[in-house]
py3Dmol code that shows the C-alpha trace and the ligand (Angstrom):
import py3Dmol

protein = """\
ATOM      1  CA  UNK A   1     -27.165  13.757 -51.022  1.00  0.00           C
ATOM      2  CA  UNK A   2     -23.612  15.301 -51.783  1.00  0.00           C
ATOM      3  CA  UNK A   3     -21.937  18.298 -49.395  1.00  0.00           C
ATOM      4  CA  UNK A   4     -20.155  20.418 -50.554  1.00  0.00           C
ATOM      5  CA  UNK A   5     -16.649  21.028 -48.370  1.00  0.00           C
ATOM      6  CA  UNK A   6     -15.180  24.198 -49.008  1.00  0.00           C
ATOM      7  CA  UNK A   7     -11.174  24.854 -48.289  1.00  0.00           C
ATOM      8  CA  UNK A   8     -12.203  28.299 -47.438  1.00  0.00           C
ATOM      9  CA  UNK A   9     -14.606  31.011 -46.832  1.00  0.00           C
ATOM     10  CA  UNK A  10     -13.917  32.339 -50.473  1.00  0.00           C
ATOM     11  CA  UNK A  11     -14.568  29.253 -52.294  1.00  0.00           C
ATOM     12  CA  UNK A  12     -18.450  30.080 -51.143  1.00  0.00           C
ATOM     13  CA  UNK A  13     -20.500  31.707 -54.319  1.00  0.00           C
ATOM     14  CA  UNK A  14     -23.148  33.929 -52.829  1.00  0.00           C
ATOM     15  CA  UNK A  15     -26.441  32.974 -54.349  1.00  0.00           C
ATOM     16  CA  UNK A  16     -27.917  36.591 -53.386  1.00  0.00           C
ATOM     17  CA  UNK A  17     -30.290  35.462 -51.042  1.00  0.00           C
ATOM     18  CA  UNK A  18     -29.705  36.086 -47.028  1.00  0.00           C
ATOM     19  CA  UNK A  19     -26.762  34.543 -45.379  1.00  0.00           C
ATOM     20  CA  UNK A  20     -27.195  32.265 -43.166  1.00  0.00           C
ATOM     21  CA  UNK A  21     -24.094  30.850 -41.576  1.00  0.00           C
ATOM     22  CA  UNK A  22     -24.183  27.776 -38.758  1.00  0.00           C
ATOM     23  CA  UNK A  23     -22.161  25.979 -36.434  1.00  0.00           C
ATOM     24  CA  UNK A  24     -22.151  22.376 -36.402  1.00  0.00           C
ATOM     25  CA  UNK A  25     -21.420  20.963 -32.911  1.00  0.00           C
ATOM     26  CA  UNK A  26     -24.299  21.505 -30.433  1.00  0.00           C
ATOM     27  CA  UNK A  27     -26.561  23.180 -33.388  1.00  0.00           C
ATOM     28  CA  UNK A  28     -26.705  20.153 -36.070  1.00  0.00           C
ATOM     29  CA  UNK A  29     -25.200  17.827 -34.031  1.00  0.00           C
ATOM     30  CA  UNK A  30     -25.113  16.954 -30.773  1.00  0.00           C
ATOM     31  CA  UNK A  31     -22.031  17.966 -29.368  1.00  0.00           C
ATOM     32  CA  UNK A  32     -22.142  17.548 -25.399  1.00  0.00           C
ATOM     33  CA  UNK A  33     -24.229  14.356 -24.823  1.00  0.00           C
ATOM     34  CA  UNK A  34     -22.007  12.045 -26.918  1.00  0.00           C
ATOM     35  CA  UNK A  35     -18.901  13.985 -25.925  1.00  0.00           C
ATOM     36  CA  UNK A  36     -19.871  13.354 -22.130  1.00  0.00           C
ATOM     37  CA  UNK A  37     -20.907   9.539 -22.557  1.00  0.00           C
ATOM     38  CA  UNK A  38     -17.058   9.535 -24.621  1.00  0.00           C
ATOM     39  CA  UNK A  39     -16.004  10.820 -21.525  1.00  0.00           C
ATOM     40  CA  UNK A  40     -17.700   8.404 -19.244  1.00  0.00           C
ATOM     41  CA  UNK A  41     -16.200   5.429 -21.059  1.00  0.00           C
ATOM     42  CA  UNK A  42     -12.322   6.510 -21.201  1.00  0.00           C
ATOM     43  CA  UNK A  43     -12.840   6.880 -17.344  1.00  0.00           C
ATOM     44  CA  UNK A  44     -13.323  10.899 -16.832  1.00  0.00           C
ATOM     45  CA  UNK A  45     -16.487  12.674 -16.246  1.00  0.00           C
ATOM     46  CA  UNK A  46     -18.043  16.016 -17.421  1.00  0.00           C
ATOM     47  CA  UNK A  47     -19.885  18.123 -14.692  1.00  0.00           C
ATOM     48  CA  UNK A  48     -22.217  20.557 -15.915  1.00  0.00           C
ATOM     49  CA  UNK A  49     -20.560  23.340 -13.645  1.00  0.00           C
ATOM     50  CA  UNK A  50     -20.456  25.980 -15.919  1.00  0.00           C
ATOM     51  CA  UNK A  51     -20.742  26.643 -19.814  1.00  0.00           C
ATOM     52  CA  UNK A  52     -17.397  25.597 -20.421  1.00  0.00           C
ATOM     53  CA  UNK A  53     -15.578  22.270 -20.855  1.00  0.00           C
ATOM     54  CA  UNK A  54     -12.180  22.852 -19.245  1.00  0.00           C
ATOM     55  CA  UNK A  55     -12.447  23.116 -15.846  1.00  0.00           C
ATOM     56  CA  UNK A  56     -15.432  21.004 -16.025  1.00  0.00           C
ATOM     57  CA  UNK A  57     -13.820  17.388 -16.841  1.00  0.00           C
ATOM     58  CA  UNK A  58     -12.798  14.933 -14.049  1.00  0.00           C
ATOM     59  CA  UNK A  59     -11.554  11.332 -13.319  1.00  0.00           C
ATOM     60  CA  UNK A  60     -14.909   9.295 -12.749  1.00  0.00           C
ATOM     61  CA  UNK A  61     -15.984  10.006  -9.178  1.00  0.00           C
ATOM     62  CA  UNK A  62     -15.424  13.398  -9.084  1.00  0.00           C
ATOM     63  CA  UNK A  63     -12.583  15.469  -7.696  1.00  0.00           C
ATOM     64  CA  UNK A  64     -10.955  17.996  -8.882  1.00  0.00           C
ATOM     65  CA  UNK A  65     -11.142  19.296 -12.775  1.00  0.00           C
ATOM     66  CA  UNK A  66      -7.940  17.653 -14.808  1.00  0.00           C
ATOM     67  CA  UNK A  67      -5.693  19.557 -16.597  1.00  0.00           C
ATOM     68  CA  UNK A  68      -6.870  21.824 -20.158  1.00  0.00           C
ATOM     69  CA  UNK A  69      -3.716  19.849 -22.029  1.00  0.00           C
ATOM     70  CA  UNK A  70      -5.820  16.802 -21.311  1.00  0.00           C
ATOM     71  CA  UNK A  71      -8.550  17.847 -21.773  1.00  0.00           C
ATOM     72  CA  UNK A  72      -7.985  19.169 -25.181  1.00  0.00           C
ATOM     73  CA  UNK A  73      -6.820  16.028 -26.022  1.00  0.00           C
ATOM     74  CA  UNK A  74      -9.676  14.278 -24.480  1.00  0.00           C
ATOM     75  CA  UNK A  75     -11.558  16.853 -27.096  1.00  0.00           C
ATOM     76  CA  UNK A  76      -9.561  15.409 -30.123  1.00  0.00           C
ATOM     77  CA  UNK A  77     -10.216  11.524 -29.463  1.00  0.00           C
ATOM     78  CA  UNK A  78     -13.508  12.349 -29.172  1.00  0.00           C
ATOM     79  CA  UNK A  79     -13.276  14.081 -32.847  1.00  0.00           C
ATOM     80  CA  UNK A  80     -11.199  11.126 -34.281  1.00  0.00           C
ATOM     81  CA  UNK A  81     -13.071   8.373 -33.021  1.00  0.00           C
ATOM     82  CA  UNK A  82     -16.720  10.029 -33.495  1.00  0.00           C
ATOM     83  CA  UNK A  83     -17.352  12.068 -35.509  1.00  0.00           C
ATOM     84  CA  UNK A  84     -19.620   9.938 -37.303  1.00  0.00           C
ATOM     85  CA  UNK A  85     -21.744   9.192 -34.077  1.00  0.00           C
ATOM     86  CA  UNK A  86     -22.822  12.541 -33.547  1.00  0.00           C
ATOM     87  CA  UNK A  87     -26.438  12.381 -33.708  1.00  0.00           C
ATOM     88  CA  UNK A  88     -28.563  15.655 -35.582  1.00  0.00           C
ATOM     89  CA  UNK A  89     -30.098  18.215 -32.961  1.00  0.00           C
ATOM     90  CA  UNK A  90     -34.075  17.737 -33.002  1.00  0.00           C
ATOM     91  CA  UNK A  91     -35.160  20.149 -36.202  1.00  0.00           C
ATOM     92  CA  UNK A  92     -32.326  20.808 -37.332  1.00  0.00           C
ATOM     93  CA  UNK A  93     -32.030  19.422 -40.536  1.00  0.00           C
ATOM     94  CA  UNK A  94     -35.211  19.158 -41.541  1.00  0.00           C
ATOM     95  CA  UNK A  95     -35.114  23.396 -40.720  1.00  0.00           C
ATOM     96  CA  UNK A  96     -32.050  23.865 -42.437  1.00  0.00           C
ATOM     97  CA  UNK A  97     -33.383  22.060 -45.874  1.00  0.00           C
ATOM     98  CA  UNK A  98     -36.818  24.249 -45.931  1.00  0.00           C
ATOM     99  CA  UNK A  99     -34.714  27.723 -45.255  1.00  0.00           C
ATOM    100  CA  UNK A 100     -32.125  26.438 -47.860  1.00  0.00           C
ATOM    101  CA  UNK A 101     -35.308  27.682 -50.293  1.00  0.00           C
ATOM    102  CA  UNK A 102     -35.025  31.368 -48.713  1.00  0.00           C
ATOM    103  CA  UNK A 103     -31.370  32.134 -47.752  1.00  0.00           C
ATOM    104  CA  UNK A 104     -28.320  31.274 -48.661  1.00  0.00           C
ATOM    105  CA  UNK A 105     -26.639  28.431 -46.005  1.00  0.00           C
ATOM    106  CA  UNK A 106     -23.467  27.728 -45.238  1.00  0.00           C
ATOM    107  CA  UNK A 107     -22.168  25.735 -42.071  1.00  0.00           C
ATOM    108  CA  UNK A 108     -18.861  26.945 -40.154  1.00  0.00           C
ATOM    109  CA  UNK A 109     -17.496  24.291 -37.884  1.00  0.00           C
ATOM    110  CA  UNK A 110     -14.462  24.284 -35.873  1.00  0.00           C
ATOM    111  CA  UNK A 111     -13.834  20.569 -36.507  1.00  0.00           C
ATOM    112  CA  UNK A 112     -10.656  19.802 -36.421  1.00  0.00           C
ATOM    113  CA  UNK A 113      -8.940  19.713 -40.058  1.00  0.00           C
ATOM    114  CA  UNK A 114      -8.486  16.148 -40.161  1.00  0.00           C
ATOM    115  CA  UNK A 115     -11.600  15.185 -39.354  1.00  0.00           C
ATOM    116  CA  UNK A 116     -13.580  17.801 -41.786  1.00  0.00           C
ATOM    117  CA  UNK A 117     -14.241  15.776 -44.587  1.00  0.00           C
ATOM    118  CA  UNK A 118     -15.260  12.841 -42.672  1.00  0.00           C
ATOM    119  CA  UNK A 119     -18.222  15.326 -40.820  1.00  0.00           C
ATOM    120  CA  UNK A 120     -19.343  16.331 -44.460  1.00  0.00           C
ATOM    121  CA  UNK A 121     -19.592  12.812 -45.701  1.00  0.00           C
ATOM    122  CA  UNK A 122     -22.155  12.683 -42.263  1.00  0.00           C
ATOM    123  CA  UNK A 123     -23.758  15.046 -42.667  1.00  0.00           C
ATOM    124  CA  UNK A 124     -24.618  14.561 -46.079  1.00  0.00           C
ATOM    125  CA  UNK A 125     -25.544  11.000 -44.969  1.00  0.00           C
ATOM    126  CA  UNK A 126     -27.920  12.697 -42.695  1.00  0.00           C
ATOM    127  CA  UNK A 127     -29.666  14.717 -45.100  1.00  0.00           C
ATOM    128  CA  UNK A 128     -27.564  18.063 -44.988  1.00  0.00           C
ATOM    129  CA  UNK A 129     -27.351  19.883 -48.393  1.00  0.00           C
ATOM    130  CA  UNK A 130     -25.572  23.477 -47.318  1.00  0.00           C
ATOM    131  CA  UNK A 131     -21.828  23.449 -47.898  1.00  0.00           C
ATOM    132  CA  UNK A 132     -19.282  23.309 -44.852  1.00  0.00           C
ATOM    133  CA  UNK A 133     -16.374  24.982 -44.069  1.00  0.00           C
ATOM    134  CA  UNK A 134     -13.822  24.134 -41.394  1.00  0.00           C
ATOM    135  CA  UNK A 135     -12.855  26.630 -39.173  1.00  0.00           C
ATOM    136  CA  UNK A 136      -9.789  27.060 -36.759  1.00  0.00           C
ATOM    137  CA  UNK A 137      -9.834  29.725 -33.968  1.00  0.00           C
ATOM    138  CA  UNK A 138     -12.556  32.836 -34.128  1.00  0.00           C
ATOM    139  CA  UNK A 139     -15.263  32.889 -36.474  1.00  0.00           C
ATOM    140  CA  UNK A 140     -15.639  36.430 -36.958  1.00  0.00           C
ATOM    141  CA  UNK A 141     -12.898  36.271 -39.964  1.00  0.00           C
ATOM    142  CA  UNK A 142     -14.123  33.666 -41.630  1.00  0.00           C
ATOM    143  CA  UNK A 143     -17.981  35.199 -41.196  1.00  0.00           C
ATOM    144  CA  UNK A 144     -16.628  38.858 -42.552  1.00  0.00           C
ATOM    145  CA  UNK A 145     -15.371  37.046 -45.691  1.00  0.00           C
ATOM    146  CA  UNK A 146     -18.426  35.118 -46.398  1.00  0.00           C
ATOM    147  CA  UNK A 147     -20.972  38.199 -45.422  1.00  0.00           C
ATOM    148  CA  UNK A 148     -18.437  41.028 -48.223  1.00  0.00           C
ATOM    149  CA  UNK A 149     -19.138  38.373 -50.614  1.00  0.00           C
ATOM    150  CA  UNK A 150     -23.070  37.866 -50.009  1.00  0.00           C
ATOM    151  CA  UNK A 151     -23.432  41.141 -49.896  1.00  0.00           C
ATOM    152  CA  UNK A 152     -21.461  42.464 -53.140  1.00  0.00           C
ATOM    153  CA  UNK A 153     -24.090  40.454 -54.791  1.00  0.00           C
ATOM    154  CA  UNK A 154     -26.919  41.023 -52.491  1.00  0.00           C
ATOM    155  CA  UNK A 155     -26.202  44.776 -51.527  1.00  0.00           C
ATOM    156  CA  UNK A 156     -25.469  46.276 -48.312  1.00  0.00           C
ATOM    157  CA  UNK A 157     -28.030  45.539 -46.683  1.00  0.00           C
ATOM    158  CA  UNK A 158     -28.542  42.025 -47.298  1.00  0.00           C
ATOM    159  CA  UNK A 159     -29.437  40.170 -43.993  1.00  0.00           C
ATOM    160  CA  UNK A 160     -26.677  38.241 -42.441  1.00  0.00           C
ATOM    161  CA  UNK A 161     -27.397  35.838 -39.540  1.00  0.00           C
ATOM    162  CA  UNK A 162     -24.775  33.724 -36.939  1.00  0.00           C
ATOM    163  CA  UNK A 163     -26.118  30.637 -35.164  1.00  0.00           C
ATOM    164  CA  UNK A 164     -23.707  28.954 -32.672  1.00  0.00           C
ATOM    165  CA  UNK A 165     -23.508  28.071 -29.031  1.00  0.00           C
ATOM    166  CA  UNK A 166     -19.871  29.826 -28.444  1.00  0.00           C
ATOM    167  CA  UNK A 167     -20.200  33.140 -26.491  1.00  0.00           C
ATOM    168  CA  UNK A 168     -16.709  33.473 -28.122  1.00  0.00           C
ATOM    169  CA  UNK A 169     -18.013  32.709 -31.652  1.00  0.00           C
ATOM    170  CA  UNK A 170     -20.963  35.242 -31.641  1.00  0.00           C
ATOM    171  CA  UNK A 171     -18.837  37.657 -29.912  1.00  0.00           C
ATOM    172  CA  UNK A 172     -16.166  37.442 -32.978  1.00  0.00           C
ATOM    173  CA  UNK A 173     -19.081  37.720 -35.635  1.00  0.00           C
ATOM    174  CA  UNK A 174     -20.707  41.025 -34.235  1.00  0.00           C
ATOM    175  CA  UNK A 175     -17.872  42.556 -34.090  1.00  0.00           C
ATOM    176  CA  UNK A 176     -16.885  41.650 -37.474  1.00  0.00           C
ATOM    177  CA  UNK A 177     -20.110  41.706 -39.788  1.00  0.00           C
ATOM    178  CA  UNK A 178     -22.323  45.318 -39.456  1.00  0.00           C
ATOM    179  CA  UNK A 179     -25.903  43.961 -38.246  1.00  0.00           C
ATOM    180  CA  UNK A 180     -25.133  40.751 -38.043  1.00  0.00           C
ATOM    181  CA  UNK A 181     -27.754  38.914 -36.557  1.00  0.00           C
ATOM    182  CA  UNK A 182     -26.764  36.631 -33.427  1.00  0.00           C
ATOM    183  CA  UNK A 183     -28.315  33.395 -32.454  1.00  0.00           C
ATOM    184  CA  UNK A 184     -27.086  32.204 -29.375  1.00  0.00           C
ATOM    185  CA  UNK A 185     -28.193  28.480 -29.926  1.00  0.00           C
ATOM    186  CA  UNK A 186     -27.546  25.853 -27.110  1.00  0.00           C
ATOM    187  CA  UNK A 187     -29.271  22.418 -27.727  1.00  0.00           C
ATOM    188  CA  UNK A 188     -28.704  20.497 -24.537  1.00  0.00           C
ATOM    189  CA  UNK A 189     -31.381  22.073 -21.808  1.00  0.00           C
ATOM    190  CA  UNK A 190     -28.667  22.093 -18.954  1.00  0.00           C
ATOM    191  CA  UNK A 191     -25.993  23.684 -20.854  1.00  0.00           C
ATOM    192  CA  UNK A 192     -28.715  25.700 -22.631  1.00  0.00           C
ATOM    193  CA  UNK A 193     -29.651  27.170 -18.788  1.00  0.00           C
ATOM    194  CA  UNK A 194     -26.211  27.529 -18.198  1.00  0.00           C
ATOM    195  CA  UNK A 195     -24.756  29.952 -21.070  1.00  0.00           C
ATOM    196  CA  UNK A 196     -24.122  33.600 -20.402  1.00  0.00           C
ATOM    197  CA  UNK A 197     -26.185  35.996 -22.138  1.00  0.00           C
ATOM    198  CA  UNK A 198     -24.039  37.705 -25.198  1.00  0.00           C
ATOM    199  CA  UNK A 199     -24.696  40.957 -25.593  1.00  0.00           C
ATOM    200  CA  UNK A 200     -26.394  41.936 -28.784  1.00  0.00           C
ATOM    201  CA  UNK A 201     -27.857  38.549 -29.315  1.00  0.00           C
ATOM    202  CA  UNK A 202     -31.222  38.632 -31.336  1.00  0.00           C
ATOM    203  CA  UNK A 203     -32.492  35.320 -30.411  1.00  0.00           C
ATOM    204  CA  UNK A 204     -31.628  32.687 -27.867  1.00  0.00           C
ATOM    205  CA  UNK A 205     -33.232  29.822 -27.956  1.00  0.00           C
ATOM    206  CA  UNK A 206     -32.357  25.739 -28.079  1.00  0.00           C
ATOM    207  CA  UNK A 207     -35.975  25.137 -30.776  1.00  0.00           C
ATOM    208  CA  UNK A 208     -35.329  24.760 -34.193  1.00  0.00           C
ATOM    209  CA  UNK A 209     -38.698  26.319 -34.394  1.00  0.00           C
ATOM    210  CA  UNK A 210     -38.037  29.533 -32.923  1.00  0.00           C
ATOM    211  CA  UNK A 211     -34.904  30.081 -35.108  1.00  0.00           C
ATOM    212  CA  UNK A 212     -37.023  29.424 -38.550  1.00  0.00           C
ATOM    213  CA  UNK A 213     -39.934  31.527 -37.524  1.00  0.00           C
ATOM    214  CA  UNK A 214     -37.817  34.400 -36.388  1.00  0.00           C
ATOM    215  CA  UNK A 215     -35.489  34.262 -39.796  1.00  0.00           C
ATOM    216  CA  UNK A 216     -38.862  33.966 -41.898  1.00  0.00           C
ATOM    217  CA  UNK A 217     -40.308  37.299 -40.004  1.00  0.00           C
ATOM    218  CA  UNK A 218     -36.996  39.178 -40.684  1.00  0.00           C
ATOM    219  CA  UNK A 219     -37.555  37.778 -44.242  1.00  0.00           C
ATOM    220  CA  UNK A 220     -41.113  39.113 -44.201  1.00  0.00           C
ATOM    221  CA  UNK A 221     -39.804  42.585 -43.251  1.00  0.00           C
ATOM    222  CA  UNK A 222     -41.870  41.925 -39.399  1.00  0.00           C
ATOM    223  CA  UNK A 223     -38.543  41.171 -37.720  1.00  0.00           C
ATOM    224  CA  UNK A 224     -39.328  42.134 -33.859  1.00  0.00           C
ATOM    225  CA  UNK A 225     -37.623  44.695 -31.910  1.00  0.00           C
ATOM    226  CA  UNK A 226     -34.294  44.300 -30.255  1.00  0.00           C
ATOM    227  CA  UNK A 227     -33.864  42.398 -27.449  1.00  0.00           C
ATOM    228  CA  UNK A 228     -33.352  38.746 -26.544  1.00  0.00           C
ATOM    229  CA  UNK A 229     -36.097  36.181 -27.053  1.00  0.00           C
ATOM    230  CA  UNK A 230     -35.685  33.398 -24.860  1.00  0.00           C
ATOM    231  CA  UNK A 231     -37.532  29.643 -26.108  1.00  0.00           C
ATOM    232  CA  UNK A 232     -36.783  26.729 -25.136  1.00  0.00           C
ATOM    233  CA  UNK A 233     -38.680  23.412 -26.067  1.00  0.00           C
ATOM    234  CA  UNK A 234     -39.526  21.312 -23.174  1.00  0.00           C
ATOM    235  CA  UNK A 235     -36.578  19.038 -22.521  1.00  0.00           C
TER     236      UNK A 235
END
"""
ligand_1 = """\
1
MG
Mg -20.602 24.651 -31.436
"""
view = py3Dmol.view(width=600, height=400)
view.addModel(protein, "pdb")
view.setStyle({"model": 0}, {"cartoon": {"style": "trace"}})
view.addModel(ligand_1, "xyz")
view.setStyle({"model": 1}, {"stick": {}})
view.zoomTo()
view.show()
């Protein structure tokens, strides 16, 4: 299997069908678990505190949180050195290639830049046939461009649904796409018990399961009334 990497949210041509636009760390992949056992073996330690990273990282044994310059650059070694070790999130692919048949996919990933065509070559390896797009910064830009497009060929009301685990990310996409729907998706159970409700969300929920059978009601014209739907499979 081939991916597709875009240069930019334009380069996308809307196939008509419902958008369907997805992070990639900690909604494909596994973002915290490897990026914590990273941690672990350069000497530093994540504590699952609060949902954020900095703040949250110290030497091994504890102590107080190091610095968010080092961290970020804790954050970039991890990117450089493994990217390709990221396993998928339980469901996720296998979910992603049956709903490729219904909507229209596209993943939006804040990788950084350098490392963006190395995570498409993985996740093609791994099975994933939606095109990707590397993202710097807020995603609500980048989701408004995509969703104009979809919907000058699928019409104005043309469903448009956000999956990430970034408060920050769904935040930026409702306030930039007009019904967007929001999936606040968190695949780790602690972190996923952790993250602040967002308001507007539509479903929140850390199943695979739950995300398909919610998009294929909205499909079906049975979505369910507002208000946030909380699964989680058993960790
Ligand atoms: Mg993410």
């Amino acid at each position: 299997m081939t991916m597709r990497l875009l240069a930019d949210p334009a380069a996308h041509r809307p196939n008509g069908r419902p958008l369907l636009v997805v992070d990639v760390d900690e909604v494909v992949l596994g973002f915290i678990a490897p990026l914590s056992a990273f941690l672990e073996r350069h000497g530093f330690q994540l504590m699952p505190r609060s949902f954020a990273i900095t703040g949250n990282v110290t030497r091994a044994g504890g102590g107080q949180a190091i610095g968010g310059e080092l961290v970020r650059e804790l954050i970039a070694a991890f990117f450089a050195r493994e990217v390709e070790n990221q396993p998928p999130v339980e469901g996720a692919i296998a979910t992603l290639a049956r709903l490729a048949a219904a909507t229209d996919p596209v993943l939006l990933t804040n990788v950084p830049a350098a490392q963006a065509a190395r995570r498409a070559a993985h996740l093609a390896e791994l099975g994933v046939g939606a095109p990707m797009i590397a993202n710097d910064g807020p995603k609500g830009p980048a989701l408004a461009r995509l969703a104009q497009a979809a919907r000058a060929v699928g019409g104005d009301e043309l469903p448009v649904i956000f999956v990430d685990d970034g408060p920050n990310h769904l935040a930026s996409a409702r306030g930039a796409v007009a019904g967007v729907r929001l999936v606040h998706f968190v695949a780790d159970p602690v972190w996923f018990a952790m993250a602040p409700t967002v308001g507007g969300t539509w479903l929140k929920t850390r199943d695979w399961d739950a995300v398909e059978a919610a998009i294929r009601r909205l499909l079906d014209g049975d979505e369910p009334g507002a208000g946030v739907v909380e699964t989680a499979r058993a960790p």
